[in-house]
C-alpha positions in Angstrom: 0.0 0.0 0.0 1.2 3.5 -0.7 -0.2 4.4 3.1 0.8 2.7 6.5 -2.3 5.4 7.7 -5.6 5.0 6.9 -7.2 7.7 4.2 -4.0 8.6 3.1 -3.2 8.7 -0.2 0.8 9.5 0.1 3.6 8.5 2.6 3.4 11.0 6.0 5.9 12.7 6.8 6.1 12.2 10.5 4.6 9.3 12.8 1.3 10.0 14.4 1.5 11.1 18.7 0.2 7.9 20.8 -1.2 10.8 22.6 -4.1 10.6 20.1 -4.7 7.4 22.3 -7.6 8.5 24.9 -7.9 5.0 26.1 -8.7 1.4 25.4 -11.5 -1.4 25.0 -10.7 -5.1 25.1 -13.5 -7.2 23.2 -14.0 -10.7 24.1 -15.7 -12.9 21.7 -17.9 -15.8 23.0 -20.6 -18.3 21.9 -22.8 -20.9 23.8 -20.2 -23.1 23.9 -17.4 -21.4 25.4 -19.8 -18.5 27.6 -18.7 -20.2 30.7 -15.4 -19.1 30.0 -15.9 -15.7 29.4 -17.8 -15.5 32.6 -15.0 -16.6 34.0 -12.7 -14.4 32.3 -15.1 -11.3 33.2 -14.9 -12.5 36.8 -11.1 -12.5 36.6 -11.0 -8.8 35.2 -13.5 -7.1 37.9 -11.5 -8.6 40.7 -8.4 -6.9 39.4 -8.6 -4.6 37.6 -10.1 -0.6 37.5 -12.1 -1.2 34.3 -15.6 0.1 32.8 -16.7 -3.5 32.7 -19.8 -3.3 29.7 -23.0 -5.3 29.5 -23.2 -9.0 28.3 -23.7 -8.4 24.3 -25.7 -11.9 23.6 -26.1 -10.9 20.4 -24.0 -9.2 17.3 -24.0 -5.7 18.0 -22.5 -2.6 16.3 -19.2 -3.7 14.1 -19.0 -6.9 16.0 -20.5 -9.7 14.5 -20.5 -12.0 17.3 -21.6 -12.3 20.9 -19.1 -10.3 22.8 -18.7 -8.2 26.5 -16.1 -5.3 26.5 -14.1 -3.7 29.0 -12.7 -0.3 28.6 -9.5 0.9 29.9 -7.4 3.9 30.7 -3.9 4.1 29.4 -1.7 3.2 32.2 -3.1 -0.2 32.0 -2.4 -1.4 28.7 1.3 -2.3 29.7 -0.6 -4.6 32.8 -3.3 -5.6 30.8 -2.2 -6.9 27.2 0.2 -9.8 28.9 -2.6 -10.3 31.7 -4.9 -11.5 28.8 -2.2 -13.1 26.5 -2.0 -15.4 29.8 -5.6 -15.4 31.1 -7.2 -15.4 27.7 -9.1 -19.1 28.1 -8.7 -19.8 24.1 -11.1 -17.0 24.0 -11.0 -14.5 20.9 -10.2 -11.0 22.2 -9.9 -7.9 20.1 -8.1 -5.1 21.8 -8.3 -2.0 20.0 -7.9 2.3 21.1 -9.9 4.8 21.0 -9.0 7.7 19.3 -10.6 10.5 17.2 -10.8 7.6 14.1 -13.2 5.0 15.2 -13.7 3.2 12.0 -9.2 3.1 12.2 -9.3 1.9 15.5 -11.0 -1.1 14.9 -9.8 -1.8 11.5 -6.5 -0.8 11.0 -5.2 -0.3 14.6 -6.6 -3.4 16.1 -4.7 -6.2 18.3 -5.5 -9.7 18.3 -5.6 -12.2 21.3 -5.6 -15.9 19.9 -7.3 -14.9 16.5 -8.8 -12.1 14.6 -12.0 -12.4 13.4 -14.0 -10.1 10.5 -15.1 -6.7 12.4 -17.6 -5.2 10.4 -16.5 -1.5 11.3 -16.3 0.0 7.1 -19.5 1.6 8.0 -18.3 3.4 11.3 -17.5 6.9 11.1 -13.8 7.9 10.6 -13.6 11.0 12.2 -15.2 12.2 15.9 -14.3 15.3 17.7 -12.0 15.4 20.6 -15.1 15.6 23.0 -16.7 12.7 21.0 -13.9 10.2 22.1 -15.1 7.6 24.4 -14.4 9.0 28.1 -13.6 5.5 30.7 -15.4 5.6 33.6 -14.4 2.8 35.6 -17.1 1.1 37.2 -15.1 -2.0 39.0 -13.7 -1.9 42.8 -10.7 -4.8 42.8 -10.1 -6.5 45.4 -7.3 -8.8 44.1 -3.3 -7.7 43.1 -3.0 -9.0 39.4 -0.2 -10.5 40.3 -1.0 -12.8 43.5 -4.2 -14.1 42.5 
């Protein structure tokens, strides 16, 4: 491709600021034969960590196209979190992705994988939100366990 960026028609000049990065969400994929395991897995991630756990998405909903939960995360995690869920993961699918002023990017083109990647159905999503637009974490978890000891 002529672009590492999306919309971009020529080479940039300069690398984009990570500070474009307001936070994160983790996705993780289930289906009624592995939902035990990602109740386990949501378990696991209340008890440790500050998140803004969402609702139980039974159903396909927005750009992903199968059952899912997310948890969204602030920044400072993602250096706790990404090998936390490489380890804890259960064989689950997990799309980890940021959230920056380019949602249609973020999932797309600036998404991470945990065990495999799976079609997102994000072409639709709007690639450009203002600053305020950008999805604000609110954590809404109180853990009561050290990632590390438990």
């Amino acid at each position: 491709p002529v672009s590492l960026r999306p919309h971009e028609q020529t080479l940039p000049k300069s690398p984009q600021p990570f500070t474009r990065i307001a936070s994160y969400h983790a996705h993780i994929y289930f289906d009624e034969d592995n939902h035990h395991k990602a109740a386990l897995l949501r378990q696991w991630v209340l008890e440790r960590f500050p998140v803004e756990l969402g609702n139980w998405n039974l159903e396909p909903r927005g750009p992903h196209v199968t059952p899912s939960f997310y948890f969204g995360f602030t920044n400072d995690l993602l250096a706790v979190i990404i090998p936390w869920l490489q380890l804890n993961s259960l064989g689950l699918t997990i799309l980890l992705h940021p959230n920056t002023d380019d949602p249609r990017a973020d999932h797309l083109d600036y998404a991470m994988w945990i065990n495999r990647a799976q079609p997102v159905n994000a072409y639709r999503m709007t690639s450009h939100v203002e600053a305020h637009e950008i999805e604000k974490i609110l954590p809404n978890t109180r853990p009561t366990i050290v990632p590390e000891r438990g």
